[in-house]
N, CA, C and O atoms as a DFTB+ gen file, in Angstrom:
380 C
 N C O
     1  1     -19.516     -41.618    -145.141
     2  2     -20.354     -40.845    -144.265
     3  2     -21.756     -41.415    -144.179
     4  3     -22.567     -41.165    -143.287
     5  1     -21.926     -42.170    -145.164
     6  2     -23.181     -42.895    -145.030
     7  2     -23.660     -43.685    -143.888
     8  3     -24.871     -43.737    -143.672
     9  1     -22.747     -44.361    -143.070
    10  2     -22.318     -45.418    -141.613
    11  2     -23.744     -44.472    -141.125
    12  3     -24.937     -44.771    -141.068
    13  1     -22.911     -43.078    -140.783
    14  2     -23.194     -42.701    -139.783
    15  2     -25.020     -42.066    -139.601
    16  3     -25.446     -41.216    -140.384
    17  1     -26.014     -42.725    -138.322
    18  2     -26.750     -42.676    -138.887
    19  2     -27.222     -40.858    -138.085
    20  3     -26.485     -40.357    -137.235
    21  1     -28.548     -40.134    -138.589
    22  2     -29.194     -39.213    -138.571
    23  2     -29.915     -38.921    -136.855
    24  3     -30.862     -39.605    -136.468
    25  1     -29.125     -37.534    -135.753
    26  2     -29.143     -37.791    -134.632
    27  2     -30.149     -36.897    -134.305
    28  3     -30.928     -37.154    -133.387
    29  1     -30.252     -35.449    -135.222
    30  2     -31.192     -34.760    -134.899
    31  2     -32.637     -34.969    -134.678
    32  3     -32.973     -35.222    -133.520
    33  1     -33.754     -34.894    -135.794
    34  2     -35.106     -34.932    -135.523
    35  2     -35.337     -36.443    -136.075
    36  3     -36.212     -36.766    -136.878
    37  1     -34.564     -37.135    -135.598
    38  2     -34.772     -38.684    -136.566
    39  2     -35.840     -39.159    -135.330
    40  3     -35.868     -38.916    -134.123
    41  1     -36.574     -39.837    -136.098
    42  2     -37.683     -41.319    -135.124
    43  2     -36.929     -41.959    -133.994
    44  3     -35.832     -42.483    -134.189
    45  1     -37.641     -41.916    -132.536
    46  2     -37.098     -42.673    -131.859
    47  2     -38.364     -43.221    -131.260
    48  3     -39.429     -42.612    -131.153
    49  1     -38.130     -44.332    -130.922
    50  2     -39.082     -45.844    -130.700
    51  2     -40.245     -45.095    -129.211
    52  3     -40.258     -44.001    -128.648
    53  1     -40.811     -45.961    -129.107
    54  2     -41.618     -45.944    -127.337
    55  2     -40.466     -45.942    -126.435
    56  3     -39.635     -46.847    -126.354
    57  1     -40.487     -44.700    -125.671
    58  2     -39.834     -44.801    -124.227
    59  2     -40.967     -44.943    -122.955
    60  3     -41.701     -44.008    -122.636
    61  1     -40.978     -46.191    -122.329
    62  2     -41.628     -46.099    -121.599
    63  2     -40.806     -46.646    -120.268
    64  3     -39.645     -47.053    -120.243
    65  1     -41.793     -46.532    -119.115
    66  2     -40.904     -46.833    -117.786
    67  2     -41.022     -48.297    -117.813
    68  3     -41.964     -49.043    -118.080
    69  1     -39.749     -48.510    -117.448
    70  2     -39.104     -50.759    -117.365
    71  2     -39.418     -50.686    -116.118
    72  3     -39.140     -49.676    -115.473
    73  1     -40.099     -51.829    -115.522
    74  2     -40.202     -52.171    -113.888
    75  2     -38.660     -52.989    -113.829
    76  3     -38.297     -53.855    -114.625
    77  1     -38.089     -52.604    -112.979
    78  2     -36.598     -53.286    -112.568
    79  2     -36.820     -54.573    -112.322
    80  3     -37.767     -55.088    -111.728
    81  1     -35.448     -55.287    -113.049
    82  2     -35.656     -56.824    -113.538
    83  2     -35.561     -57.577    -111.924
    84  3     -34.870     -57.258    -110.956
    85  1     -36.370     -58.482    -112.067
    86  2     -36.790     -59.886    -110.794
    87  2     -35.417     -60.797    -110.924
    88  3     -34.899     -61.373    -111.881
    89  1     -35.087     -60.676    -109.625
    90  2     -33.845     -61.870    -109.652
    91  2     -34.703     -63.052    -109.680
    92  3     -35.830     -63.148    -109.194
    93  1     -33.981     -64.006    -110.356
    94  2     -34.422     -65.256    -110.407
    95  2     -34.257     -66.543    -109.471
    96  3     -34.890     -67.599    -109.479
    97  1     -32.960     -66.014    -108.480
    98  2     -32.523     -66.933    -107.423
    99  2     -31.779     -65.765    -107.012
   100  3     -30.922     -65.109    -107.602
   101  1     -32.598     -65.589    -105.209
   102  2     -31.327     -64.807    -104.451
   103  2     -30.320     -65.952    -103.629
   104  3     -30.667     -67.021    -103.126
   105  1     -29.157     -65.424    -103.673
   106  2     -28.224     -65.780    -103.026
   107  2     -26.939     -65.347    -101.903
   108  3     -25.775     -65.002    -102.107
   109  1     -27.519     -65.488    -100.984
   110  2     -27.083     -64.826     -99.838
   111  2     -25.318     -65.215     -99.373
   112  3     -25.090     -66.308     -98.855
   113  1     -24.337     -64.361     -99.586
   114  2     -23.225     -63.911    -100.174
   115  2     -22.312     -63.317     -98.584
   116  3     -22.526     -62.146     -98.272
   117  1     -21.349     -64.150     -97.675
   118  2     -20.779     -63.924     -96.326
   119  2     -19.889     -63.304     -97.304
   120  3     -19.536     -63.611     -98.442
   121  1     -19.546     -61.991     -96.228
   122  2     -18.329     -60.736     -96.441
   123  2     -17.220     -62.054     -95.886
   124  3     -17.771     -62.813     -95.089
   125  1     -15.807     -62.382     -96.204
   126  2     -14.731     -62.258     -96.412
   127  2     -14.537     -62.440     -94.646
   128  3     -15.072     -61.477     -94.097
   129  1     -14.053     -63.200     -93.857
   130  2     -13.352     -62.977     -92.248
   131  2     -12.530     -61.794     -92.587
   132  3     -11.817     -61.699     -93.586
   133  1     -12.687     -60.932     -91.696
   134  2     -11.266     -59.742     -92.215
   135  2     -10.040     -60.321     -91.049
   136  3     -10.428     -60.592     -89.913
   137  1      -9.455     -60.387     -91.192
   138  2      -8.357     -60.915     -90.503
   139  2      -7.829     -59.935     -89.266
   140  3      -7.548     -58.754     -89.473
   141  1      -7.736     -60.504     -88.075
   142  2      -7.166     -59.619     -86.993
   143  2      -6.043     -58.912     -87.254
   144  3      -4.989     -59.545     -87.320
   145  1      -6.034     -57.780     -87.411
   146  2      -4.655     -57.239     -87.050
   147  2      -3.702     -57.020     -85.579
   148  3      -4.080     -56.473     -84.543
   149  1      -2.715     -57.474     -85.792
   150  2      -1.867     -57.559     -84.753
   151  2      -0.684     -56.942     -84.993
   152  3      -0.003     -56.993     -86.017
   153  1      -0.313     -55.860     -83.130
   154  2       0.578     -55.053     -83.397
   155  2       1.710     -56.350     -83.151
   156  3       1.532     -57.558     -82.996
   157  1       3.046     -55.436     -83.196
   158  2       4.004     -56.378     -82.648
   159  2       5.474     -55.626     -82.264
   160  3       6.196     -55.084     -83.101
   161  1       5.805     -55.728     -80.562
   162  2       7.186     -54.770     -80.613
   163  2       8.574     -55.708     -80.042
   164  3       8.617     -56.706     -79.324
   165  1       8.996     -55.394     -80.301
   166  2      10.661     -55.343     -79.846
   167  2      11.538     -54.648     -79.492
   168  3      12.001     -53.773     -80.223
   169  1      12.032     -54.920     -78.088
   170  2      12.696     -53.879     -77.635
   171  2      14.278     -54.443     -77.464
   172  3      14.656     -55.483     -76.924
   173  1      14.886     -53.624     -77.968
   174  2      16.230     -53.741     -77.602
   175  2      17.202     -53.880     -76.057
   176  3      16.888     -53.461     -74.943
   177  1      18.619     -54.713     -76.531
   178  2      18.581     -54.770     -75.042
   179  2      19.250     -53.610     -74.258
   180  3      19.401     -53.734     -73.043
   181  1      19.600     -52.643     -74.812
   182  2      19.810     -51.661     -74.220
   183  2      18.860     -51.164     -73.991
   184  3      19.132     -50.184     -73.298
   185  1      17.241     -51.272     -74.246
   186  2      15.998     -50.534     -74.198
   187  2      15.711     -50.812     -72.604
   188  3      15.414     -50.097     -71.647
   189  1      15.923     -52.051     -72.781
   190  2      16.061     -53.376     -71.710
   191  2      16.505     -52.808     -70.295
   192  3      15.878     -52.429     -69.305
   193  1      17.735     -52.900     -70.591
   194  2      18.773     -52.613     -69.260
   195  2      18.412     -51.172     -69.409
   196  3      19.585     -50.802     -69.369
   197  1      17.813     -50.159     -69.535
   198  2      17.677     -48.888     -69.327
   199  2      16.091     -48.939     -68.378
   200  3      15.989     -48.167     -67.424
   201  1      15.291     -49.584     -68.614
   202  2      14.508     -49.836     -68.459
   203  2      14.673     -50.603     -66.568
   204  3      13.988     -50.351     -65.577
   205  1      15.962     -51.636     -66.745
   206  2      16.018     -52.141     -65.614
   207  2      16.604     -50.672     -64.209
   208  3      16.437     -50.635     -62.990
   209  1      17.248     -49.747     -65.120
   210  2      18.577     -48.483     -64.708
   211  2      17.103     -47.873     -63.905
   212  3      17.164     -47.732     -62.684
   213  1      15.786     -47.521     -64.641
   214  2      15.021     -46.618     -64.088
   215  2      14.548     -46.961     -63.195
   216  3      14.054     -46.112     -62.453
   217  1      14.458     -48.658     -62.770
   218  2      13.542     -49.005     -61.579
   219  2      14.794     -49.248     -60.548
   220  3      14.376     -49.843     -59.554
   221  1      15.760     -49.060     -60.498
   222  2      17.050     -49.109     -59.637
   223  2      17.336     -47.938     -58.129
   224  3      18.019     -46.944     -58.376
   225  1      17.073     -48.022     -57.396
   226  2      17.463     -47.188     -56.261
   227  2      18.121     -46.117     -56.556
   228  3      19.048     -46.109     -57.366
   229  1      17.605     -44.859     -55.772
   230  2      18.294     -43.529     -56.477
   231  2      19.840     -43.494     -56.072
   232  3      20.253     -44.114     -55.092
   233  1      20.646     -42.742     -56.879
   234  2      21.895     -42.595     -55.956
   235  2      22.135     -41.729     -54.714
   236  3      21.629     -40.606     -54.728
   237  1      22.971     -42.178     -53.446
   238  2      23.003     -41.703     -52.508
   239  2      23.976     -40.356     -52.823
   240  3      25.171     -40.640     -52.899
   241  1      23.679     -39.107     -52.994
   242  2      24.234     -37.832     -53.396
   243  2      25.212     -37.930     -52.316
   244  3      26.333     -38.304     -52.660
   245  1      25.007     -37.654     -50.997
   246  2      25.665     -37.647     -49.965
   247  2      27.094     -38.540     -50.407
   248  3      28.257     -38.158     -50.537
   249  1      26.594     -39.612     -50.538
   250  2      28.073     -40.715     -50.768
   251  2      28.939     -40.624     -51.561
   252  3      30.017     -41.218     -51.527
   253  1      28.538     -39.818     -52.419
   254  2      29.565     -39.658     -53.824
   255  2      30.530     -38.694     -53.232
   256  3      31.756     -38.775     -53.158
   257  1      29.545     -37.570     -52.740
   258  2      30.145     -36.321     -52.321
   259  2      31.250     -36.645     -51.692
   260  3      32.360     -36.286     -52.084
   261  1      31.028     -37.415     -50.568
   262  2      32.023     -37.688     -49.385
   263  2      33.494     -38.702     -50.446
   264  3      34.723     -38.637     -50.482
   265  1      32.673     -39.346     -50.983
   266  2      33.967     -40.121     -51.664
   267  2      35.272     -39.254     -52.752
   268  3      36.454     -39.470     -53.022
   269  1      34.306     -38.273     -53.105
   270  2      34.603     -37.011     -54.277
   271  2      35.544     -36.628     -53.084
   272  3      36.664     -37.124     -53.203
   273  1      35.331     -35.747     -51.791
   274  2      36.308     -35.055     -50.712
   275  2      37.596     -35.657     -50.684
   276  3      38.651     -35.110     -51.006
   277  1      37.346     -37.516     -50.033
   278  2      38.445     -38.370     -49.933
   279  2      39.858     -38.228     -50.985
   280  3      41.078     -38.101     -50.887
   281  1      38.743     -38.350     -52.084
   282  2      40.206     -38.253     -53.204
   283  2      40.392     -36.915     -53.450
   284  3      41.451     -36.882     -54.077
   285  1      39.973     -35.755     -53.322
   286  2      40.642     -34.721     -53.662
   287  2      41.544     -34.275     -52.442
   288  3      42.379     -33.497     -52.904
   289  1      41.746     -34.443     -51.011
   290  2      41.967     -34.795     -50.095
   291  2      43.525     -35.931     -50.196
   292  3      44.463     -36.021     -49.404
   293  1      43.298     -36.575     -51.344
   294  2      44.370     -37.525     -51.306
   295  2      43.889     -38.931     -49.461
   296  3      44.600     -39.766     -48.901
   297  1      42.709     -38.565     -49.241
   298  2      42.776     -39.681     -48.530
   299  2      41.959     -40.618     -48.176
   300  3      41.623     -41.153     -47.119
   301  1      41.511     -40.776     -50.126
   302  2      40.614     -41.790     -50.181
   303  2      41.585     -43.402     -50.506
   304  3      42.365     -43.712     -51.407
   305  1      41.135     -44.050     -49.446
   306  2      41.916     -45.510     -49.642
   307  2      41.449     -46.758     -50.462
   308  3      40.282     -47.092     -50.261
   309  1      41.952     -47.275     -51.083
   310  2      41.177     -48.504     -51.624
   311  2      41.981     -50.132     -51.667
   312  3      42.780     -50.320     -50.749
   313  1      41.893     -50.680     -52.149
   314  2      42.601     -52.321     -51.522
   315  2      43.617     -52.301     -53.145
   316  3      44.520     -53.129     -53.266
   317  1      43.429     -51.641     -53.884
   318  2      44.027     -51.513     -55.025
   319  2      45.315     -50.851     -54.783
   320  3      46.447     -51.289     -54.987
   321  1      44.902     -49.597     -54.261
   322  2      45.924     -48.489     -53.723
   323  2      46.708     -48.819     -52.541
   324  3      47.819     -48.302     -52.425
   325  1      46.194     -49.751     -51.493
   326  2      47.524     -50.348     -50.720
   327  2      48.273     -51.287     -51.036
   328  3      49.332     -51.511     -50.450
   329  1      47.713     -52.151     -52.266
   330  2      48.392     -53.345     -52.413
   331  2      49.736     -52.758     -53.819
   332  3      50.731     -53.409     -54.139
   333  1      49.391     -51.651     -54.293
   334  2      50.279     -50.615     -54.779
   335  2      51.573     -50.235     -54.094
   336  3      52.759     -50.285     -54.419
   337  1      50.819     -49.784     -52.883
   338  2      51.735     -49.485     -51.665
   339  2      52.633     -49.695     -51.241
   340  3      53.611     -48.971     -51.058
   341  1      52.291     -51.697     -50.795
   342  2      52.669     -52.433     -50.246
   343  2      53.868     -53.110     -51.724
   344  3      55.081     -53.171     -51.525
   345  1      53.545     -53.335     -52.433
   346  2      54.743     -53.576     -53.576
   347  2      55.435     -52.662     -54.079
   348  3      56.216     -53.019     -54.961
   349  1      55.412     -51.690     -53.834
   350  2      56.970     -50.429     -53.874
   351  2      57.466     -50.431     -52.603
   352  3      58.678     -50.238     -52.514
   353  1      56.951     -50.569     -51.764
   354  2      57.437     -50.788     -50.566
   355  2      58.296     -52.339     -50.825
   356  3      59.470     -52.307     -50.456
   357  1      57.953     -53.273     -51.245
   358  2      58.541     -54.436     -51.199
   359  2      59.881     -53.930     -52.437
   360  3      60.962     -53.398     -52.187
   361  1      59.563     -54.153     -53.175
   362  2      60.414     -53.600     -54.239
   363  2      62.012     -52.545     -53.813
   364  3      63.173     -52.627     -54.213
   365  1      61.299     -51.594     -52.812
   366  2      62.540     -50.777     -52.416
   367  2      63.175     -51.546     -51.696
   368  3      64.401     -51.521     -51.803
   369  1      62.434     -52.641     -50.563
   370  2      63.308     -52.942     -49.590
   371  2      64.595     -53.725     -50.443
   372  3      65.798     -53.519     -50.285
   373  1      63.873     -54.781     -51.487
   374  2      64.864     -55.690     -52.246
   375  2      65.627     -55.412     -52.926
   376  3      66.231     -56.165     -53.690
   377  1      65.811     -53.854     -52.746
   378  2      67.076     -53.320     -54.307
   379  2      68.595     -53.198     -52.833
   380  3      69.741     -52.884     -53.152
């Protein structure tokens, strides 16, 4: 216990005010380039072709409609459906 020394009414030296210490050489110190940040995107190609879908001519409502009538109608025609036609037709004649 002896180490330790005496904190209460013990002697303490001159406190007086220090004038703040004089640099001895200033040296003038550039901040760091901060580096540009750059965004960066990518779009997918379905982002893509959706993108191409929105700038595309609207659909003609009218035309569907009328094509929708044809086939419920049974008399919508197509080059698929006669050439169908036309080979059962061939087919029966040759049996």
């Amino acid at each position: 216990m002896s180490d330790i020394s005496v904190i209460g009414n013990a002697m303490v030296g001159n406190v007086g005010a220090v004038a703040p210490a004089q640099p001895t050489k200033v040296v003038e110190v550039e901040a760091p380039a901060a580096q540009k940040a750059t965004d960066r995107v990518e779009f997918s190609e379905e982002a893509m072709m959706l993108e191409k879908m929105r700038h595309m001519p609207a659909v003609r409502q009218e035309r569907i409609d009328a094509i929708k009538a044809s086939i419920a109608a049974n008399t919508y025609v197509t080059n698929g459906m006669l050439e169908s036609a036309i080979n059962r037709m061939i087919d029966e004649v040759s049996e």
